[in-house]
N, CA, C and O atoms as a MOPAC input file, in Angstrom:
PM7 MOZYME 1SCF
protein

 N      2.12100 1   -30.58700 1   -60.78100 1
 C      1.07400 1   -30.30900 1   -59.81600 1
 C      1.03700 1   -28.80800 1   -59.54800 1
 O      1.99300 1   -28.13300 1   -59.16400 1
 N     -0.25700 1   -28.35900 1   -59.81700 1
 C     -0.16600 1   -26.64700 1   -59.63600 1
 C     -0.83800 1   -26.29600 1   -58.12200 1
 O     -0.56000 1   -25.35500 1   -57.37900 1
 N     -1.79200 1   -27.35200 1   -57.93400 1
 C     -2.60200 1   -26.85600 1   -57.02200 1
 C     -3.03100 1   -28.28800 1   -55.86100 1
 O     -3.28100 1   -29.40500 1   -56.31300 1
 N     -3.04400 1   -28.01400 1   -54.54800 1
 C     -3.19500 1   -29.21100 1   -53.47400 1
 C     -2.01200 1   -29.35300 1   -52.61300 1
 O     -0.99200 1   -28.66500 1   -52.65300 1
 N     -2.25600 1   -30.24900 1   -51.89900 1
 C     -1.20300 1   -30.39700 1   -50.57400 1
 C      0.06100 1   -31.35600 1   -51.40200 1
 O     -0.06900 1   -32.06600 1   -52.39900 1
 N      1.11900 1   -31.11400 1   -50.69900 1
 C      2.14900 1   -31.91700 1   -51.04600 1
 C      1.69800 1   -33.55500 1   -50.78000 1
 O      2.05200 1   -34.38900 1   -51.61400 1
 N      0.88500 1   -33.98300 1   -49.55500 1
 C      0.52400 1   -35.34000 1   -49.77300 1
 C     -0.14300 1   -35.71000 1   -51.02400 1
 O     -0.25200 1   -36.91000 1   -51.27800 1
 N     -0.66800 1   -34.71500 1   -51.95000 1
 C     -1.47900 1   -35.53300 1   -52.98200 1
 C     -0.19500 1   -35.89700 1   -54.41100 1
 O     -0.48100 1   -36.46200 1   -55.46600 1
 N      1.31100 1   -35.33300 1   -53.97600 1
 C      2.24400 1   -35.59000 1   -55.02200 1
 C      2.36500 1   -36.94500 1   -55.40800 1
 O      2.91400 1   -37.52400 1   -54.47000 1
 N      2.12400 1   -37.72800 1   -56.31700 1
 C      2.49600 1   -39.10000 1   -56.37700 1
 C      3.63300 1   -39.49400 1   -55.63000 1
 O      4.77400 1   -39.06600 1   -55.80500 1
 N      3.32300 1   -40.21200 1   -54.90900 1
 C      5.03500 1   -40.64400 1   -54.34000 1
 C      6.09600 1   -41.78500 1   -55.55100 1
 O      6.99000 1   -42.52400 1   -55.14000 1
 N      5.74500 1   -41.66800 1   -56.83600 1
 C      6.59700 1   -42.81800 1   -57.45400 1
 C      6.94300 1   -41.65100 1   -58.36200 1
 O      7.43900 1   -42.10600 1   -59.39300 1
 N      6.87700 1   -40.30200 1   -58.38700 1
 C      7.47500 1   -39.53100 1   -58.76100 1
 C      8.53700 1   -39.00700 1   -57.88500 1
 O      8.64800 1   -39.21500 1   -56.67700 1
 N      9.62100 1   -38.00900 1   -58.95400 1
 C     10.60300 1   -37.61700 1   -58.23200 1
 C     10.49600 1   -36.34900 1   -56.52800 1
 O     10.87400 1   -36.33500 1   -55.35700 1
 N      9.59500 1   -35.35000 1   -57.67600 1
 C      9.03700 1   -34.78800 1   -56.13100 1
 C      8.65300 1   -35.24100 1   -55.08400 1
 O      9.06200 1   -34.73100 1   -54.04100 1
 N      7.63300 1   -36.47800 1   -55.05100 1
 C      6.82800 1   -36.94900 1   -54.46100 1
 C      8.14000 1   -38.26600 1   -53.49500 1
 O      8.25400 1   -38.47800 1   -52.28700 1
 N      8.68800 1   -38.70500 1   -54.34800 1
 C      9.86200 1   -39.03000 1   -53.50800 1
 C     10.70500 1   -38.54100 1   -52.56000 1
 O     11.25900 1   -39.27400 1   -51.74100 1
 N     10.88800 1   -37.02500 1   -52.61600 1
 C     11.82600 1   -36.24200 1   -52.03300 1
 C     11.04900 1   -35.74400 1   -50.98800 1
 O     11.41500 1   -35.61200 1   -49.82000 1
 N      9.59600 1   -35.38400 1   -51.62200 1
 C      8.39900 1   -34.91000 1   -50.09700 1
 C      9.05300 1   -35.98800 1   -49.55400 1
 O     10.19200 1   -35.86800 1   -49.10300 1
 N      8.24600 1   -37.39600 1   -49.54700 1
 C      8.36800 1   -38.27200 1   -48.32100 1
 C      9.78200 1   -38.28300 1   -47.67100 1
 O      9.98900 1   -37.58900 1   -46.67600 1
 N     10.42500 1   -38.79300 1   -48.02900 1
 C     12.07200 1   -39.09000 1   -47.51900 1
 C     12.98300 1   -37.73600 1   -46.70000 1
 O     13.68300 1   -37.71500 1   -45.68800 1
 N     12.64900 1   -36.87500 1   -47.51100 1
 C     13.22700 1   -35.68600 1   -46.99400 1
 C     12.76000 1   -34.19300 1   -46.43700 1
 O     13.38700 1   -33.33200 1   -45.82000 1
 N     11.51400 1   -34.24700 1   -46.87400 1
 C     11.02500 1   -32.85000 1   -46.11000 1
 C      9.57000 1   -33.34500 1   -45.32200 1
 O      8.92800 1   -32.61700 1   -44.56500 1
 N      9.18300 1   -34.87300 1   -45.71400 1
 C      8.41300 1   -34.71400 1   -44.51400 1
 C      8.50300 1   -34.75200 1   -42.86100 1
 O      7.74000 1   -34.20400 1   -42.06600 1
 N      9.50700 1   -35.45500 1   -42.62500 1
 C     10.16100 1   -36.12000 1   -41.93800 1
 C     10.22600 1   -34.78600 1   -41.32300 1
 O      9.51200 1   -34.59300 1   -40.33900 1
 N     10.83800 1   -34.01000 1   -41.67500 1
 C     11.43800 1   -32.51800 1   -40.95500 1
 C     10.38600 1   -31.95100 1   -40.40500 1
 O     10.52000 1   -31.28900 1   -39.37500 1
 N      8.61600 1   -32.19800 1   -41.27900 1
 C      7.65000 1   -31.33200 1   -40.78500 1
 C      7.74800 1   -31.37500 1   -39.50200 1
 O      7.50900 1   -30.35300 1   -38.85800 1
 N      8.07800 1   -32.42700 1   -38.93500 1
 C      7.43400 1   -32.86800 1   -37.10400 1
 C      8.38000 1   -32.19000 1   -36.35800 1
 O      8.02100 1   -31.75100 1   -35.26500 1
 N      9.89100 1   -31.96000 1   -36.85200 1
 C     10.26300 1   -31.09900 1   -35.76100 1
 C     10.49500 1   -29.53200 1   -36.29900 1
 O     11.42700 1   -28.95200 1   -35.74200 1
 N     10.01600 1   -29.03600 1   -36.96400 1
 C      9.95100 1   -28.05900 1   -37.68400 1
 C      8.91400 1   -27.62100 1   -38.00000 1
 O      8.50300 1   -28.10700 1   -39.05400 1
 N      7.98700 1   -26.56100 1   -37.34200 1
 C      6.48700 1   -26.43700 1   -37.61000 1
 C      6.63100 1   -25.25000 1   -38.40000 1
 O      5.87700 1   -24.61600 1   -37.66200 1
 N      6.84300 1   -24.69000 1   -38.97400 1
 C      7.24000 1   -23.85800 1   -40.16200 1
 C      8.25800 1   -23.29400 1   -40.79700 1
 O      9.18100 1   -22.96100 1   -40.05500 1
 N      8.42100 1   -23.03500 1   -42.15600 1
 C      9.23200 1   -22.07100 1   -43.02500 1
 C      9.13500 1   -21.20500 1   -43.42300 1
 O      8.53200 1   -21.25000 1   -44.49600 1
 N      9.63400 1   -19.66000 1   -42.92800 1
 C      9.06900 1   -18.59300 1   -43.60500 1
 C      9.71300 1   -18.01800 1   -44.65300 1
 O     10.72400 1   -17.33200 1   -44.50600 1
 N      9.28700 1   -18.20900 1   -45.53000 1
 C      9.72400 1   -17.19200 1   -47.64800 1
 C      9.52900 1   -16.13900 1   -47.23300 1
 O      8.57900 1   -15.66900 1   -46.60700 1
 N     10.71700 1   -15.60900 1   -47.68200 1
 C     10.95900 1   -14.36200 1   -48.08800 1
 C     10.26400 1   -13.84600 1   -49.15600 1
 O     10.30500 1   -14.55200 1   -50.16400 1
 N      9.45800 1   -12.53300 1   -49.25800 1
 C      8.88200 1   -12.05400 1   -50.50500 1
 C      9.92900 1   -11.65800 1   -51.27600 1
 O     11.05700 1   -11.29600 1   -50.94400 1
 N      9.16100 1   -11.82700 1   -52.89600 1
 C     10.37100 1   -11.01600 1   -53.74200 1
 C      9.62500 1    -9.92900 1   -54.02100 1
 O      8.39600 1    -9.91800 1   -54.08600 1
 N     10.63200 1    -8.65600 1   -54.25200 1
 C     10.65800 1    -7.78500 1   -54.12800 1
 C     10.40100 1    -6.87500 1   -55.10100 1
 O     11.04200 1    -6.77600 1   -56.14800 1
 N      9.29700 1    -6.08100 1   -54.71300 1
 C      8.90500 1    -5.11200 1   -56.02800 1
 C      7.88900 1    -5.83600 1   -56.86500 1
 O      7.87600 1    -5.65900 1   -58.08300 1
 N      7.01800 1    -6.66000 1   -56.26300 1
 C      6.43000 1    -7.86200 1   -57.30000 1
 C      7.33300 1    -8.12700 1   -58.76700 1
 O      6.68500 1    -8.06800 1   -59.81200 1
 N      8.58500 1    -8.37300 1   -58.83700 1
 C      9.02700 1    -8.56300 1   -59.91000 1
 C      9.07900 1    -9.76500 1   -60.14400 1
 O      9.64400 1    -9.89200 1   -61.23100 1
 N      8.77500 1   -10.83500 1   -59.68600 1
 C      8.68400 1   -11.98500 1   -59.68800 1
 C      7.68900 1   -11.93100 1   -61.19000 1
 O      7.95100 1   -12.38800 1   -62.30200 1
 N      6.50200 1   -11.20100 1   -60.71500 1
 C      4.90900 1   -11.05200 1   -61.64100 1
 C      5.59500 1   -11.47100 1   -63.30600 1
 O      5.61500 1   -12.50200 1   -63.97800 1
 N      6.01400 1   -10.32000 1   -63.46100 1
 C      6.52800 1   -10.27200 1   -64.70900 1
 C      7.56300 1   -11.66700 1   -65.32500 1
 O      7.99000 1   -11.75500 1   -66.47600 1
 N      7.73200 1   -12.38900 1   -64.51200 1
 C      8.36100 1   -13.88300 1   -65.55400 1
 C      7.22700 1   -14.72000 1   -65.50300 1
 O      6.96000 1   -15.57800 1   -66.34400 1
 N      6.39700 1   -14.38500 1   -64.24500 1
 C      5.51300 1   -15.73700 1   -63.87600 1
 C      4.95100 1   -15.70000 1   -64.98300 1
 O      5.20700 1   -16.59400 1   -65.78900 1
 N      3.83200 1   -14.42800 1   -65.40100 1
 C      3.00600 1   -14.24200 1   -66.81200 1
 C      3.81400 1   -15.03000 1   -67.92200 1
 O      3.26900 1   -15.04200 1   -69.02600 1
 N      4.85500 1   -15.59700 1   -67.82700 1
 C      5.55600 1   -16.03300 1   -68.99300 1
 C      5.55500 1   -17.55500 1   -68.61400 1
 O      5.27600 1   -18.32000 1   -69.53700 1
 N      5.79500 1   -18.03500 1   -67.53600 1
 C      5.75200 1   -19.14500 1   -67.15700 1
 C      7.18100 1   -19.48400 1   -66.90300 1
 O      7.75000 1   -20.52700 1   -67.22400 1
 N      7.63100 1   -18.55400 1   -66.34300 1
 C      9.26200 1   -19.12700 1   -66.42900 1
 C      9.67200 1   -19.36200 1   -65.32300 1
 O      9.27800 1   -18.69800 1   -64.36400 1
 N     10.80000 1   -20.63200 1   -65.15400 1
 C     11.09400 1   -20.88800 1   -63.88100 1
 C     12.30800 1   -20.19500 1   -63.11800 1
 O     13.33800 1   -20.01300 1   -63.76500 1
 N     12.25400 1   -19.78000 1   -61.72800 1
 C     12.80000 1   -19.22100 1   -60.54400 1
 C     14.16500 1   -19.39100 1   -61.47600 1
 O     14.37200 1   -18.65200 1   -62.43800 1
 N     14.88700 1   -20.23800 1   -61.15700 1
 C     16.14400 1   -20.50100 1   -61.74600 1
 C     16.96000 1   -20.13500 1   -63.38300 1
 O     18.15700 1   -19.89300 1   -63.54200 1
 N     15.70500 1   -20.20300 1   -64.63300 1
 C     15.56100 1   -19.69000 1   -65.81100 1
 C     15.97400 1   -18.12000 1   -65.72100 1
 O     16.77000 1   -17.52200 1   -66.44400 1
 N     15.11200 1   -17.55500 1   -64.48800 1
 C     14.94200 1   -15.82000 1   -64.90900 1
 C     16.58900 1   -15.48200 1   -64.10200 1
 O     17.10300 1   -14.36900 1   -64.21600 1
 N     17.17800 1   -16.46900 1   -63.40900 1
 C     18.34400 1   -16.01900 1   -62.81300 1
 C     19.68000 1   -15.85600 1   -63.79200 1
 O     20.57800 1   -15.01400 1   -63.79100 1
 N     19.41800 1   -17.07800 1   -64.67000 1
 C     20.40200 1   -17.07100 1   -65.64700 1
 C     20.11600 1   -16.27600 1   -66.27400 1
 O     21.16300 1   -15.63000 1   -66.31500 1
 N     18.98200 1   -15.43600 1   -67.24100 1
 C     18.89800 1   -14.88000 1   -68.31500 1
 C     19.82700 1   -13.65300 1   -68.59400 1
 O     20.09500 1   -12.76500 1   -67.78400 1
 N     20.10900 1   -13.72000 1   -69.41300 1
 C     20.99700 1   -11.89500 1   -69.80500 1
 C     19.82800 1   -11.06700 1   -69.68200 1
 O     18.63000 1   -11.35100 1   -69.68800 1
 N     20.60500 1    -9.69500 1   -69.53800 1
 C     19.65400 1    -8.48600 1   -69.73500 1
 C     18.43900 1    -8.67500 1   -70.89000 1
 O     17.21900 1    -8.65000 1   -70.72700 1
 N     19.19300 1    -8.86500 1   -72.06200 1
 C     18.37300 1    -8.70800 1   -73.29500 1
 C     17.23700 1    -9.66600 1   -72.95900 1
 O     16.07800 1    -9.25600 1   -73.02500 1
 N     17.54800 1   -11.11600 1   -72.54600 1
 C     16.22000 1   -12.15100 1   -72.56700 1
 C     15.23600 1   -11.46700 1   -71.23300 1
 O     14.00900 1   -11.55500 1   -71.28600 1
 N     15.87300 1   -10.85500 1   -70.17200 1
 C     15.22300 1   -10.38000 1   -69.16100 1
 C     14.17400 1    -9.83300 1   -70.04300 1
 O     12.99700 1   -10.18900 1   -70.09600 1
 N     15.07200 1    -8.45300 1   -71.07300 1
 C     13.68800 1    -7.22200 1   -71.10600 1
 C     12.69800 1    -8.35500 1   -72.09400 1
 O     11.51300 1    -8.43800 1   -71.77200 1
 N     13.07500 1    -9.00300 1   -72.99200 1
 C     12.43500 1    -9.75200 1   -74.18800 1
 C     10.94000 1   -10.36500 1   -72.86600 1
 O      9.83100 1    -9.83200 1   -72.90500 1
 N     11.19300 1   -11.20300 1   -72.11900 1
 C     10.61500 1   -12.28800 1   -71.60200 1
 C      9.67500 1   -10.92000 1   -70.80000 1
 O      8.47500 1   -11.14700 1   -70.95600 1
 N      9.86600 1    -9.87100 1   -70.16900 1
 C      9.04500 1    -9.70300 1   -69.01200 1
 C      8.61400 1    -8.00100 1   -69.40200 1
 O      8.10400 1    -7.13000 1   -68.69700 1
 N      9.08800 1    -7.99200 1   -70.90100 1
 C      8.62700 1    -6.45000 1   -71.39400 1
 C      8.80100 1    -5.24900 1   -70.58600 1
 O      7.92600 1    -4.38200 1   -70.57300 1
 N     10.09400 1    -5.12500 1   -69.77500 1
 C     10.53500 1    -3.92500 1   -69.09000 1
 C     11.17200 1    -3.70200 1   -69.89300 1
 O     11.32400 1    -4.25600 1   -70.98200 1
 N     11.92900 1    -2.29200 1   -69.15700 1
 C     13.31100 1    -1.71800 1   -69.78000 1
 C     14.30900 1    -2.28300 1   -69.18100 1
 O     14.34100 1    -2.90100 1   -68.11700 1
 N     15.48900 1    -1.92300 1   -70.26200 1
 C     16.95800 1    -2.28200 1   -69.03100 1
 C     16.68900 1    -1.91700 1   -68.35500 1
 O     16.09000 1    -2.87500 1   -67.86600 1
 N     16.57100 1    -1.22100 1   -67.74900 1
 C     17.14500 1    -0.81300 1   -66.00200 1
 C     15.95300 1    -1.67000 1   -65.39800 1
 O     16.36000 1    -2.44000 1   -64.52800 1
 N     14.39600 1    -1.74700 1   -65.66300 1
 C     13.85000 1    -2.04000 1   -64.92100 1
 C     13.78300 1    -3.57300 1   -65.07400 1
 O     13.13700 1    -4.22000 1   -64.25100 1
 N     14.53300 1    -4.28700 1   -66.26700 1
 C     14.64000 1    -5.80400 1   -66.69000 1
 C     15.45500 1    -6.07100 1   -65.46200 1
 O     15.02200 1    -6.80800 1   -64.57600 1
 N     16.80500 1    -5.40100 1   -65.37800 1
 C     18.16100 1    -5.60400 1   -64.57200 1
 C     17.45300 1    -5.35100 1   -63.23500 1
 O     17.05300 1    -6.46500 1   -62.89800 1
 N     17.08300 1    -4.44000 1   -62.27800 1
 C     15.96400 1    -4.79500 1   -61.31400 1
 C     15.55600 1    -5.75600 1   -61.00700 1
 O     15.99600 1    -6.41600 1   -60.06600 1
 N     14.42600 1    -6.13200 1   -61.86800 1
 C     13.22800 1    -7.70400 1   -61.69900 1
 C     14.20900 1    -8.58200 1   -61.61700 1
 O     14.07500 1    -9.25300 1   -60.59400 1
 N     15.13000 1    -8.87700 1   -62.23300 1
 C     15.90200 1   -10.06600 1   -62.51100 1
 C     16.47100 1    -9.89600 1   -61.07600 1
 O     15.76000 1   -10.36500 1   -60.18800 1
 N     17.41300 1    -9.41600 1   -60.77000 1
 C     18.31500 1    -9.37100 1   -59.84200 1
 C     17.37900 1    -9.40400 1   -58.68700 1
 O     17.92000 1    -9.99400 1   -57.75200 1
 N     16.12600 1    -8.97400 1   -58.38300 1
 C     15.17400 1    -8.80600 1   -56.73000 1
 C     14.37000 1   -10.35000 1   -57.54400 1
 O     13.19200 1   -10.41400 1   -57.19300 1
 N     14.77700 1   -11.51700 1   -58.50300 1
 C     14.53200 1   -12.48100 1   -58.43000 1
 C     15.67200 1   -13.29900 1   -57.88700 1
 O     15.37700 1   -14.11100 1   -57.00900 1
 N     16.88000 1   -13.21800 1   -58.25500 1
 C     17.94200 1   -13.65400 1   -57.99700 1
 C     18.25600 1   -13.68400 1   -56.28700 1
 O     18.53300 1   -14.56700 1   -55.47500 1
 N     18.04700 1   -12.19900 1   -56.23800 1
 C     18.16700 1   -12.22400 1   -54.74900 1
 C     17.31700 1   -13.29000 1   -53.42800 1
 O     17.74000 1   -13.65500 1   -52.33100 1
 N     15.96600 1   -13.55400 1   -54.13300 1
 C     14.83800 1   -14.64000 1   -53.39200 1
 C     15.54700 1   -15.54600 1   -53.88400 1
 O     16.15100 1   -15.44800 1   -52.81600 1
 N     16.24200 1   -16.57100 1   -54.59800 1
 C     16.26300 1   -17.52000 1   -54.83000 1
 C     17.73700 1   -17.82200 1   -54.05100 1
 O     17.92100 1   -18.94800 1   -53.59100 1
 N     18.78100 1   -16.78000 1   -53.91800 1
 C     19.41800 1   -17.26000 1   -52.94300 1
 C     19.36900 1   -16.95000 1   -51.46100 1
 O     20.40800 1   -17.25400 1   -50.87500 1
 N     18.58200 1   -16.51300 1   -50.84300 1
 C     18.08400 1   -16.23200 1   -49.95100 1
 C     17.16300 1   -17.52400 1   -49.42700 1
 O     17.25300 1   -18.05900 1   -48.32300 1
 N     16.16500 1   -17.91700 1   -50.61500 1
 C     15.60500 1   -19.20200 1   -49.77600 1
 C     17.06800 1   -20.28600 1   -50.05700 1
 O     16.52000 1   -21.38300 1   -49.95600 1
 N     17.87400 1   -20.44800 1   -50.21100 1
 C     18.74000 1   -21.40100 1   -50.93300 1
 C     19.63600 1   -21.64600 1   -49.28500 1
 O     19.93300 1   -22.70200 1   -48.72800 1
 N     19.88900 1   -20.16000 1   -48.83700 1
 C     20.69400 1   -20.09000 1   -47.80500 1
 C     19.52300 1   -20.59400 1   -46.23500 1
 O     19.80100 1   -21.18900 1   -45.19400 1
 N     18.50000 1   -20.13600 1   -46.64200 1
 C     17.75400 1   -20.96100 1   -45.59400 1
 C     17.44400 1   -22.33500 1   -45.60100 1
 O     17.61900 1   -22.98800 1   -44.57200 1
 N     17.06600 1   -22.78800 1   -46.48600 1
 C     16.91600 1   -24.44700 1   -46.83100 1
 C     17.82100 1   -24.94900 1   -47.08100 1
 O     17.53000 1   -26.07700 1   -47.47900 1
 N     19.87100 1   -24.62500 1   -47.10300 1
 C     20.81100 1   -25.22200 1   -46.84700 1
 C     20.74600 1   -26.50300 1   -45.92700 1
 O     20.93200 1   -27.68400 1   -46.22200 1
 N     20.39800 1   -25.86100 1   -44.62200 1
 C     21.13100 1   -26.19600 1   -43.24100 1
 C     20.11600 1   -27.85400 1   -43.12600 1
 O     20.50700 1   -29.01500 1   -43.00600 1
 N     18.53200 1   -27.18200 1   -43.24300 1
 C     17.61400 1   -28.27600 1   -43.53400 1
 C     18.08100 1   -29.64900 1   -44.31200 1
 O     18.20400 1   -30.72300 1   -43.72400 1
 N     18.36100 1   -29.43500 1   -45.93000 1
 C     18.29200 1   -30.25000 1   -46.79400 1
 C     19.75200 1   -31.18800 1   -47.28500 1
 O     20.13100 1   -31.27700 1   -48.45300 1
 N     20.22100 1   -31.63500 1   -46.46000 1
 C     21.11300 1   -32.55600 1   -46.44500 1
 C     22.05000 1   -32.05100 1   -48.32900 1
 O     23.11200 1   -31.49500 1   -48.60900 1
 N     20.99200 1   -32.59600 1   -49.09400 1
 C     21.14100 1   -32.55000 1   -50.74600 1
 C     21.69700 1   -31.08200 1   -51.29700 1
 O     22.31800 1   -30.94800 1   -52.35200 1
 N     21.30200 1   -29.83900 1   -50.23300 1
 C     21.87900 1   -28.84600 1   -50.83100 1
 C     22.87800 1   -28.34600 1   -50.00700 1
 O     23.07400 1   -27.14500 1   -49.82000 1
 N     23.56200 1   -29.32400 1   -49.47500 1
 C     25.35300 1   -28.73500 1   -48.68600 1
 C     25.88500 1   -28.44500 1   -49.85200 1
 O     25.51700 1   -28.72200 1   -50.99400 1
 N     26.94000 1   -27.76000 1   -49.38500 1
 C     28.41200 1   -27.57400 1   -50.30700 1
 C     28.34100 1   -28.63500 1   -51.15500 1
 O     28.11200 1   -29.82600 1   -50.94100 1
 N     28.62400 1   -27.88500 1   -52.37800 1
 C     29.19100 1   -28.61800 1   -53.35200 1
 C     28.15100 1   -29.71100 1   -54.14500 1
 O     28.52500 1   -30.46000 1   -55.04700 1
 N     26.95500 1   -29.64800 1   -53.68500 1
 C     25.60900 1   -30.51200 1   -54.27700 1
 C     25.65700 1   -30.03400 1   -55.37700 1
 O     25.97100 1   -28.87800 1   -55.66200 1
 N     25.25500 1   -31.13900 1   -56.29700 1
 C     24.48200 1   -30.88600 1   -57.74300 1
 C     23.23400 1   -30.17100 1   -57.51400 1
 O     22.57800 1   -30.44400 1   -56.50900 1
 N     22.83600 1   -29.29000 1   -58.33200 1
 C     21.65700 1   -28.90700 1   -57.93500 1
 C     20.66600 1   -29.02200 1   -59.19800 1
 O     19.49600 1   -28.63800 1   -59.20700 1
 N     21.32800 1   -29.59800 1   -60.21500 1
 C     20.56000 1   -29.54200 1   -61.22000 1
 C     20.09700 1   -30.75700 1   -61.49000 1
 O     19.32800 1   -30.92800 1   -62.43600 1

């Protein structure tokens, strides 16, 4: 699903399972979440590739510059001010999400 409200997720899918059960529930006493921007629009440069949040965290330098056509230094940058948003929302949606305490599978 690229585009629409989380109610239109199928609920007999896995997302659409986890909306209902676990983050809708929270909407009612929780009237918002605020994301952190990433930084330097470096995000831009994987999205054009289609790559996911978690993908551009693992990558080495080399797949960094390959995938998002910087230089080292500016591959090692993007990557890392991606890395940095992804644990940053990780540490905020801890406390929320039961599934991502200590020691959760996350994969």
């Amino acid at each position: 699903m690229n585009d629409g409200t989380f109610d239109e997720i199928s609920s007999s899918s896995v997302a659409g399972e986890l909306y209902q059960t676990q983050l809708k529930p929270l909407l009612d006493i929780i009237p918002s979440i605020t994301m952190p921007r990433i930084e330097a629009g470096s995000w831009s440069y994987f999205e054009r590739q289609h790559c996911r949040l978690i993908d551009v965290v693992g990558f080495d330098v080399a797949t960094a510059m390959a995938v998002s056509g910087l230089s080292r230094p500016e591959a090692k940058l993007a990557r890392g001010d991606v890395a940095a948003w992804v644990q940053s929302m990780e540490s905020e949606l801890r406390p929320l999400f039961p599934f991502m305490g200590e020691g959760a599978d996350h994969e």
